[in-house]
C-alpha positions in Angstrom: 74.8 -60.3 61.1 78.3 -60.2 62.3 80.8 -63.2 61.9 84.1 -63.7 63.6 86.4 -66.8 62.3 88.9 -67.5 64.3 89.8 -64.2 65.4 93.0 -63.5 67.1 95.2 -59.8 67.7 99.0 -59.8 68.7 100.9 -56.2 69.5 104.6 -57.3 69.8 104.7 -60.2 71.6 101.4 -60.2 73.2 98.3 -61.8 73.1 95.1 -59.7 73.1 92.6 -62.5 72.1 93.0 -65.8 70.0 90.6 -68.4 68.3 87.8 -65.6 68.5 84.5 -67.8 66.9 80.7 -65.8 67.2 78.0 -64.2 65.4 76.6 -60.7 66.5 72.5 -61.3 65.3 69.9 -58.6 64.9 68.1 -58.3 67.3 70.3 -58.8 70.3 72.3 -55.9 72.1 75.6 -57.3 73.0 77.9 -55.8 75.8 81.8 -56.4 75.9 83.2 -55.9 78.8 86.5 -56.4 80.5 89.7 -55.1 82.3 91.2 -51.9 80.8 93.6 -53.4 78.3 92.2 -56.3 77.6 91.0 -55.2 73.8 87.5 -54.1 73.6 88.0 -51.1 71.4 90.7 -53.0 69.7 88.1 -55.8 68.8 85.5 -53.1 67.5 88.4 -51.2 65.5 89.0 -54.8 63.8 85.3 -55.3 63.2 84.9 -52.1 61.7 87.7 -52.8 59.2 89.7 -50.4 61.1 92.2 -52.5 61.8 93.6 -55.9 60.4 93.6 -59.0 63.1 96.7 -60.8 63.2 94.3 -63.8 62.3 91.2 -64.9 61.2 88.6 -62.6 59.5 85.0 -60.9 60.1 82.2 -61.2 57.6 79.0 -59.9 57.4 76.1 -60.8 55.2 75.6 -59.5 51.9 74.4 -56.0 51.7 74.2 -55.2 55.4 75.5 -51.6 56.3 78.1 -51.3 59.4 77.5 -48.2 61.2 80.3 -46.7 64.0 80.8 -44.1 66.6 83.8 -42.3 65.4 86.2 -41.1 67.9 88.2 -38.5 65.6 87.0 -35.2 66.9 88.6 -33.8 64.2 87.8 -35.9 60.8 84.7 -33.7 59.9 85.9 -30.1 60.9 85.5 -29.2 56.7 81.7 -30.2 57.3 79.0 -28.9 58.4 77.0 -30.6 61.4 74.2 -31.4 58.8 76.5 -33.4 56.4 78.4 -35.1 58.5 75.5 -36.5 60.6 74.4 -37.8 56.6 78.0 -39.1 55.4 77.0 -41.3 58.4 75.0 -43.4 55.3 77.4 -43.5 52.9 75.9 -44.8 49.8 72.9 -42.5 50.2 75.5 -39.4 51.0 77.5 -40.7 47.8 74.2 -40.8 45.7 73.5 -37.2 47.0 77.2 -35.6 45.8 76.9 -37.1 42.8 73.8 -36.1 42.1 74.6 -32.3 42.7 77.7 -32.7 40.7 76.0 -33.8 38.1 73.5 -31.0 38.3 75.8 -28.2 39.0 77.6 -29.2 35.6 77.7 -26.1 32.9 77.5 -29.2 29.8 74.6 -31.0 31.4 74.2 -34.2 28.5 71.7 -36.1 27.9 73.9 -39.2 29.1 73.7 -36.7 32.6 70.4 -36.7 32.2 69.9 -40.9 32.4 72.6 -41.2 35.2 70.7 -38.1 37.3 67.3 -40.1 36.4 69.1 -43.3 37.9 70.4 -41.5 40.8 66.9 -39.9 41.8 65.3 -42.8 41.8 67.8 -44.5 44.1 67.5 -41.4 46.2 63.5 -41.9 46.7 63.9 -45.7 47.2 66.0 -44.9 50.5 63.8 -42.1 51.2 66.3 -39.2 50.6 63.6 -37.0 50.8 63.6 -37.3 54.4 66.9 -37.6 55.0 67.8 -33.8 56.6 64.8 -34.1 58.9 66.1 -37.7 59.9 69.5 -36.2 61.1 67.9 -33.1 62.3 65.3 -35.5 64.8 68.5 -37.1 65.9 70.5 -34.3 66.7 67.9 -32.7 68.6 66.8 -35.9 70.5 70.8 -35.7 71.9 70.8 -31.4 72.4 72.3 -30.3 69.5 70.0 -27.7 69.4 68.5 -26.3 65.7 70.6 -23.3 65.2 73.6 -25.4 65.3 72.5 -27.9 62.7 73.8 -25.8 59.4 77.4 -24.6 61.4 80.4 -26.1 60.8 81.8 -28.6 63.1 85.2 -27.2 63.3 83.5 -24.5 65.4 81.6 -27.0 67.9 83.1 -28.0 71.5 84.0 -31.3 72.0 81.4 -31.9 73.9 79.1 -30.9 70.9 81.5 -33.0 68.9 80.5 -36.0 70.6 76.9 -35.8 70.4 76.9 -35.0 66.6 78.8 -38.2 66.1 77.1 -40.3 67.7 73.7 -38.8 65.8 76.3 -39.4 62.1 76.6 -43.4 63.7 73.0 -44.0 64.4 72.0 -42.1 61.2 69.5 -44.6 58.7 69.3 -47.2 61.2 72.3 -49.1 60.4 72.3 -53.2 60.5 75.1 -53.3 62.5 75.8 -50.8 65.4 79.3 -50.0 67.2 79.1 -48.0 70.0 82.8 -47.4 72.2 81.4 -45.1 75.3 78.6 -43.5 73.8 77.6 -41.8 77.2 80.8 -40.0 77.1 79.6 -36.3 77.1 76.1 -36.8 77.5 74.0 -35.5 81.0 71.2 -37.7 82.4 68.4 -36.0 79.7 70.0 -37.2 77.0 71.3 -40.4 77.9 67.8 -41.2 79.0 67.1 -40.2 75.2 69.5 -43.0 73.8 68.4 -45.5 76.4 65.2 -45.5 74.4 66.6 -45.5 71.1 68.6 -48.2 71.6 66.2 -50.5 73.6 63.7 -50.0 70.5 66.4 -50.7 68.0 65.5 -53.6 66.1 69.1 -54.8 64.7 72.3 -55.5 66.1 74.2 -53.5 68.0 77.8 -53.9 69.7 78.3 -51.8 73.1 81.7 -50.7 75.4 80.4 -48.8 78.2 81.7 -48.3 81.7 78.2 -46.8 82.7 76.9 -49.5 84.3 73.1 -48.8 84.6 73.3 -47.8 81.2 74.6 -51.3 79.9 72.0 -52.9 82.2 69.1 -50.9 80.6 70.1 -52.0 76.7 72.0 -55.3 76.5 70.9 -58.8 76.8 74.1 -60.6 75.8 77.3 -59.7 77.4 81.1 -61.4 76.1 83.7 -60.9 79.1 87.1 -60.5 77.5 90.1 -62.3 79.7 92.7 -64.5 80.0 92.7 -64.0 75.8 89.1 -65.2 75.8 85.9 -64.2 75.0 83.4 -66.3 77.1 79.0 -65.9 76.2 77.1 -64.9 79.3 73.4 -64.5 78.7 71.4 -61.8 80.3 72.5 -57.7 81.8 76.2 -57.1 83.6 74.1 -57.7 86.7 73.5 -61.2 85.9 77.0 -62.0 84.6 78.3 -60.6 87.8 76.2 -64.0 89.6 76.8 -66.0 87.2 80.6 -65.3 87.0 81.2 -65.1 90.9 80.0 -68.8 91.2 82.1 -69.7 88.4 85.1 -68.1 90.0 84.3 -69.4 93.4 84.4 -73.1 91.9 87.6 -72.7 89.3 89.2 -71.7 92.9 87.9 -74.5 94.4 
């Protein structure tokens, strides 16, 4: 679960959004849509921690991971596609550095010995084990083909880029999901391929999209950002568009 209290952004003198009150719930696939500029990606930067609000605060309850689609080409270059598809859980990829620093030590103690035992059995309670062949399902299920799995990502395309990072944000199934333009680089197969994915995901997940039948096939809550509002419509975009045109039509009336 995702809280917002009171929410509000300013750049300079203007108003993105103010008063921003709501809770993100697993289970539900929540759209947010609007007019270019109106502060979609700036509200998921702020919920990510990205970015402080000028306002107001997000919470989320205790324990829950946030997951993100990064859109830094660049940040995992020094990686290889493997790891940074796993850094994508980060107390499991912590638990596996240390782990191998600990074992790759010359003066292994016996006080090494009780932390590695600690670590290990962390490792097995959120399944490690299958951790590679997790990542390596996910890359695969969006093209990254096999014999790219072990290269480094400095030597992908950007296209290539993309996919692996959006593999790295749904990595370990995440309670909380942010997705900006996730289609972005993807052909029909294997947006077809997250279609699936997400409409079977079981916990919350936040969506930007400008593909249209895209956000119809995964959301069932949209939040229409204008007028430095956020305002609750219930159902696909389809459905917001009724809804909204009637409430249009009798604001002008």
């Amino acid at each position: 679960m995702i809280q917002l209290s009171d929410l509000a952004i300013q750049f300079g003198g203007r108003t993105l959004f103010q008063d921003v009150n709501m809770q993100f719930l697993p289970g539900n696939c929540y759209g947010i849509i609007g007019a270019n500029g109106a502060g979609k990606s700036t509200l998921l930067r702020i919920i990510s921690g990205e970015l402080d609000p000028t306002k107001g605060m997000v919470s989320m309850a205790p324990g829950e991971r946030l997951s993100v689609l990064s859109q830094d080409h660049f940040a995992f270059d020094h990686l290889s596609v493997m790891d940074t598809v796993l850094t994508g859980h980060t107390v499991l990829w912590d638990i596996m550095q240390e782990k191998d620093a600990l074992y790759a030590k010359p003066d292994f103690s016996d006080e090494d010995g009780i932390r590695a035992a600690e670590l290990e059995e962390k490792f097995a309670e959120m399944e490690g084990w299958n951790a590679e062949s997790d990542a390596a399902q996910l890359l695969s299920g969006l093209g990254i083909k096999e014999a790219f799995h072990y290269q480094m990502m400095g030597d992908l395309s950007n296209k290539q880029k993309v996919r692996v990072l959006l593999a790295r944000a749904l990595f370990g199934k995440p309670d909380n999901l942010l997705l900006d333009e996730p289609t972005n680089y993807l052909d029909v197969q294997h947006i077809d391929w997250l279609k699936r994915y997400l409409q079977e995901y079981e916990n919350a997940f936040i969506l930007i999209s400008h593909d249209i039948p895209f956000l119809n096939s995964v959301i069932n809550l949209i939040y229409h950002m204008e007028n430095q509002r956020l305002d609750r419509y219930v159902g696909d975009y389809d459905k917001f568009q009724e809804v909204y045109a009637v409430k249009k039509s009798q604001l002008e009336a």
